[in-house]
Residue frames as qw, qx, qy, qz and C-alpha x, y, z in Angstrom:
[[0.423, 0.439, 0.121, 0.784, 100.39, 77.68, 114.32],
 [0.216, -0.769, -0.478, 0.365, 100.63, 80.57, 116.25],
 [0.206, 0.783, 0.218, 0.545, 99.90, 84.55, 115.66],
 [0.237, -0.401, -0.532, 0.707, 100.63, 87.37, 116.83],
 [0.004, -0.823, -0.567, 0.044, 98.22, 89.83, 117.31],
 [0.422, -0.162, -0.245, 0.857, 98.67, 93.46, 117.04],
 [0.115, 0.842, 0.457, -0.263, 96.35, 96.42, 117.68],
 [0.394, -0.032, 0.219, 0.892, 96.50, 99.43, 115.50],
 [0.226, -0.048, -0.340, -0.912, 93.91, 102.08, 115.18],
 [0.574, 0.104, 0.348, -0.734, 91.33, 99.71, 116.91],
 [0.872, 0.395, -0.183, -0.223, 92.18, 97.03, 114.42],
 [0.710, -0.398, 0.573, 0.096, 93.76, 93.64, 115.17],
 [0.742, 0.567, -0.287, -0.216, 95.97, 92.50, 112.80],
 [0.906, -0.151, 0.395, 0.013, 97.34, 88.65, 112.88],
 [0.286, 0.698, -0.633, -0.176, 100.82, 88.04, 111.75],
 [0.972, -0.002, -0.203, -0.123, 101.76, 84.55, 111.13],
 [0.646, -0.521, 0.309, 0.463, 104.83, 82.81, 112.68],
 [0.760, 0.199, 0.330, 0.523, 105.93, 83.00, 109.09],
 [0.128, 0.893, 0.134, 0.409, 105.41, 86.35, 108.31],
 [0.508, -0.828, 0.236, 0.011, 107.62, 87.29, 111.58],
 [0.697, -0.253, 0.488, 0.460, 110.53, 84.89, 110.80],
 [0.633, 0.216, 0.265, 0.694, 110.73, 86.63, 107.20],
 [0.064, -0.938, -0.031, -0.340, 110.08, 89.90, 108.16],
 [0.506, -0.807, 0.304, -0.022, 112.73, 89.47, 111.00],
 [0.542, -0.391, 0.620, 0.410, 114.83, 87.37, 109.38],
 [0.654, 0.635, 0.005, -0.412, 114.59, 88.08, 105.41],
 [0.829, 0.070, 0.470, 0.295, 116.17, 85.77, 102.66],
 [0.544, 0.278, 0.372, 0.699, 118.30, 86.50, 99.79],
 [0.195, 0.963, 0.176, 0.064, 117.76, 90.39, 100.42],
 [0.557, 0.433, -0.018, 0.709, 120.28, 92.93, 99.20],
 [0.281, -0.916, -0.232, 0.170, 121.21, 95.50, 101.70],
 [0.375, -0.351, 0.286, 0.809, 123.62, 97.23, 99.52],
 [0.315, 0.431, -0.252, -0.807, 122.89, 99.24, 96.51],
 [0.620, 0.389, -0.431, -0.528, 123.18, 96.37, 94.46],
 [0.978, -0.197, -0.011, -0.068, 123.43, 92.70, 94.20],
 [0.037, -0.715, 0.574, 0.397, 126.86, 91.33, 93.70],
 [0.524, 0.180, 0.737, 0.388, 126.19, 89.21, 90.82],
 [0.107, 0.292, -0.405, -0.860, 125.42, 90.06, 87.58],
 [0.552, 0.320, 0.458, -0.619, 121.53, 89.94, 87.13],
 [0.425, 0.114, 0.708, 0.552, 120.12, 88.57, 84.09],
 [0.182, -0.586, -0.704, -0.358, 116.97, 90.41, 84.93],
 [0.060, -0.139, -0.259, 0.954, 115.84, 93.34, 86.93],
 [0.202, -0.732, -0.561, -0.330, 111.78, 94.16, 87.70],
 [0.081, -0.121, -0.476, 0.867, 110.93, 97.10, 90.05],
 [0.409, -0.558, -0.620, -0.370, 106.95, 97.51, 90.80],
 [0.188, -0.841, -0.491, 0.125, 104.66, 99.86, 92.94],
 [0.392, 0.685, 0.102, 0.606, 105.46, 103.03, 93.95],
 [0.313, -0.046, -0.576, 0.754, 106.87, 105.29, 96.76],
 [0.215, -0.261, 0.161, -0.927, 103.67, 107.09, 97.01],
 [0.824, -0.246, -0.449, -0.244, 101.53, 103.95, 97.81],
 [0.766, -0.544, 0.313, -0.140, 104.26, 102.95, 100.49],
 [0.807, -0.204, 0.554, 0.004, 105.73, 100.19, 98.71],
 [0.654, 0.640, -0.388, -0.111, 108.24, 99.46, 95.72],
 [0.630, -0.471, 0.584, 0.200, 110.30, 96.53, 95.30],
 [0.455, 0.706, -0.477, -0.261, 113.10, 95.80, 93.18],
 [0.960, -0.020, 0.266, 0.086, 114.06, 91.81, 91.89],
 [0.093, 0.525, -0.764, -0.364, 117.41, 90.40, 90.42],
 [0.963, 0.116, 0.216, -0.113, 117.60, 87.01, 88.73],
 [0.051, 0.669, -0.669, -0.318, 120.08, 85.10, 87.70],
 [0.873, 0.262, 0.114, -0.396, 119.10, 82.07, 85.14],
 [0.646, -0.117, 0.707, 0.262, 120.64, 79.05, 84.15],
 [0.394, 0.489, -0.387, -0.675, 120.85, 79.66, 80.53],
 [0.079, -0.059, -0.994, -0.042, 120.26, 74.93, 80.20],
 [0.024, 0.362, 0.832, -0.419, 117.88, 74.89, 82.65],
 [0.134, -0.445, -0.094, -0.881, 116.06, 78.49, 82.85],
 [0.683, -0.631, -0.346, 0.125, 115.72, 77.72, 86.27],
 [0.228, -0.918, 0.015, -0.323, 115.89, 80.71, 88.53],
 [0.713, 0.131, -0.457, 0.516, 119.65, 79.73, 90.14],
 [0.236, -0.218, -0.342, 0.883, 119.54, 83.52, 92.32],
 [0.252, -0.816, -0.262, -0.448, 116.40, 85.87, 93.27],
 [0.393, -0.269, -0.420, 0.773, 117.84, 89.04, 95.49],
 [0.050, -0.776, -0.549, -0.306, 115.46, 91.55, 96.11],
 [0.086, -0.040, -0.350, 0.932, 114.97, 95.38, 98.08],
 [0.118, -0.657, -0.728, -0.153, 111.85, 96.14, 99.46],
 [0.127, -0.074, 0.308, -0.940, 111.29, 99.97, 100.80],
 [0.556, -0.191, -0.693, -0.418, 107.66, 98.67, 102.47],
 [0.571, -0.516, 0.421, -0.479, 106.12, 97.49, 105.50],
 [0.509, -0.398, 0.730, -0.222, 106.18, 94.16, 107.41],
 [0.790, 0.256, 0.530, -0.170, 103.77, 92.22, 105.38],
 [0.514, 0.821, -0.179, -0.171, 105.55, 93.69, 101.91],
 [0.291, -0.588, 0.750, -0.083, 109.22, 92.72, 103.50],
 [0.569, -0.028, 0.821, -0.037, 107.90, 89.16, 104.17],
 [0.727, 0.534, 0.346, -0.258, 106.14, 88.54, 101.09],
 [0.445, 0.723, -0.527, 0.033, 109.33, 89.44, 98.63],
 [0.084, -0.548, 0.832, -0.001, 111.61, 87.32, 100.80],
 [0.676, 0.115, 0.686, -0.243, 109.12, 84.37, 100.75],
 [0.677, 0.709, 0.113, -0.158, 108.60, 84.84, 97.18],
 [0.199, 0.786, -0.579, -0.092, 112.44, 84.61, 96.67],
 [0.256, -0.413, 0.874, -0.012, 112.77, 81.64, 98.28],
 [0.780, 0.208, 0.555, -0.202, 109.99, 79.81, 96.38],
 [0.778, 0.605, -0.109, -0.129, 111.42, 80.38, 93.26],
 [0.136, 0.774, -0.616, 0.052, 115.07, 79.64, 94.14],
 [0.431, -0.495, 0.643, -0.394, 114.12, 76.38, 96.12],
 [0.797, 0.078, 0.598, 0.037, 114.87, 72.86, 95.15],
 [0.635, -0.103, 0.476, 0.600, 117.00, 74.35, 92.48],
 [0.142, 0.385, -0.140, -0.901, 115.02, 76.72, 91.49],
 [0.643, 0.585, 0.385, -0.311, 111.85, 77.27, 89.08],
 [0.490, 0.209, 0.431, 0.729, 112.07, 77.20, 85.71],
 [0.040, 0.111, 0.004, -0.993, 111.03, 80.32, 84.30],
 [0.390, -0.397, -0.686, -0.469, 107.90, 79.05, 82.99],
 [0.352, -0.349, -0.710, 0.499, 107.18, 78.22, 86.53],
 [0.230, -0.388, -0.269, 0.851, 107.96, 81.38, 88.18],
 [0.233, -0.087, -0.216, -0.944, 105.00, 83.14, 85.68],
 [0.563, -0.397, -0.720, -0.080, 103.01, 80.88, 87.14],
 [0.205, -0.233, -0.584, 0.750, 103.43, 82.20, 90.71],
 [0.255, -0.754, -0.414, -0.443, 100.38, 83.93, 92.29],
 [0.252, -0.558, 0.207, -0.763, 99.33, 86.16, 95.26],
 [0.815, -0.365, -0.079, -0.443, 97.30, 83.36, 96.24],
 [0.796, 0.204, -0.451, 0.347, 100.96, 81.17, 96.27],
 [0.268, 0.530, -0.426, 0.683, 102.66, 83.69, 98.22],
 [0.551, -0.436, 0.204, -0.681, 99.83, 83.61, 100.94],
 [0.899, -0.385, -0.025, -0.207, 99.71, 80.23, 101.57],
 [0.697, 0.381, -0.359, 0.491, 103.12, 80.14, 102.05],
 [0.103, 0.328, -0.514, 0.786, 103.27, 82.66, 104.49],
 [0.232, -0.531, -0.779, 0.239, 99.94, 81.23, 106.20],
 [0.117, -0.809, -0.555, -0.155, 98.00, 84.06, 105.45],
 [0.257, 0.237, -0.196, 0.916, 97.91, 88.18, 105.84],
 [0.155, 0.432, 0.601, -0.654, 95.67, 90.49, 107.49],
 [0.609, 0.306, 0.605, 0.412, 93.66, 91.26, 104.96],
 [0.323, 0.924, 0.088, -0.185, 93.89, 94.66, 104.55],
 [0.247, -0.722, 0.542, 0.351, 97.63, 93.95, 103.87],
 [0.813, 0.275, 0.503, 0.102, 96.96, 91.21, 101.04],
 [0.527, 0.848, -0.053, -0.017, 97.92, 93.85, 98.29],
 [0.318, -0.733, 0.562, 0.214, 101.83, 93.65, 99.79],
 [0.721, -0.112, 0.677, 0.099, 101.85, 90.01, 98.10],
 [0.751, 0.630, 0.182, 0.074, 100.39, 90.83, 94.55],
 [0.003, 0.953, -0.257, -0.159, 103.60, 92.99, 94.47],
 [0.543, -0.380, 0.741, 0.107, 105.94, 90.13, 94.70],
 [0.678, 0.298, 0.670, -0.044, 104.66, 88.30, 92.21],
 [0.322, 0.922, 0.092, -0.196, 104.47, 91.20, 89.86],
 [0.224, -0.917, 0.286, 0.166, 108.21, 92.02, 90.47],
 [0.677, -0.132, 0.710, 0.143, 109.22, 88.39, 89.60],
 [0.637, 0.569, 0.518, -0.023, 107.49, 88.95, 86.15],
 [0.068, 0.978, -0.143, -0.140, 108.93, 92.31, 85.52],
 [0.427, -0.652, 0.588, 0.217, 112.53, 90.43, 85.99],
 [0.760, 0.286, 0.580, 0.063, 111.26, 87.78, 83.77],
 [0.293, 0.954, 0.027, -0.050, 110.47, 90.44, 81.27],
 [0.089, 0.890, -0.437, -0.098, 113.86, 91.99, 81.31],
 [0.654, -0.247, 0.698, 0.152, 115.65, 88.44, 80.92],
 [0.702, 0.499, 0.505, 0.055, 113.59, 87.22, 78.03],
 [0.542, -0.648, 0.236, 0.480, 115.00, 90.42, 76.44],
 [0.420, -0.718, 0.462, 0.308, 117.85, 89.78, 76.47]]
């Protein structure tokens, strides 16, 4: 597996290959206002004065309750970016979690997924995770 490296400030910080390929190439994100489905769910978590806020959709098999569509917006850096789109695609993949699942998800999931952050960037991940719940939340509801 290879990293890249990047100074900042006198501090190296080690992106995985993943972390590049969804940071440069994000999944299921929404670069319009909105999604164009009709969400069952909706979470938004952190805040613009931290840096970082990202908003989730969901869209649930109402049989199953297996996550069928997670589209997200991050406003965020690199490691915040990747971490939401990675975190979309584990719950959507192989048909999707059930919801149970997907409250299951951790920080610690997201990371080894993306082979690891630097680690002052680890908070980007709890965020993800959070956001999922938040969506969860507003399903249940319903």
């Amino acid at each position: 597996m290879s990293k890249a490296n990047i100074k900042k400030g006198g501090v190296e910080w080690v992106y995985s290959d993943q972390v590049k390929d969804h940071f440069f190439n994000p999944r299921n994100i929404v670069l319009e206002e909105k999604p164009r489905f009709k969400p069952d769910g909706m979470g938004k978590v952190g805040s613009p004065a931290c840096g970082d806020v990202m908003k989730v959709w969901i869209k649930v098999d109402p049989k199953t309750r297996k996550i069928t569509k997670c589209k997200w917006q991050t406003f965020g850096c690199a490691s915040a970016i990747a971490s939401t789109s990675m975190m979309s695609v584990m719950v959507t993949e192989k048909g999707g979690m059930t919801i149970e699942e997907a409250k299951k998800l951790t920080p610690q999931k997201i990371l080894k997924r993306l082979h690891g952050l630097p680690p002052f960037k680890v908070h980007c991940s709890v965020l993800g995770d959070q956001a999922i719940k938040e969506a969860i939340k507003a399903y249940e509801k319903k």
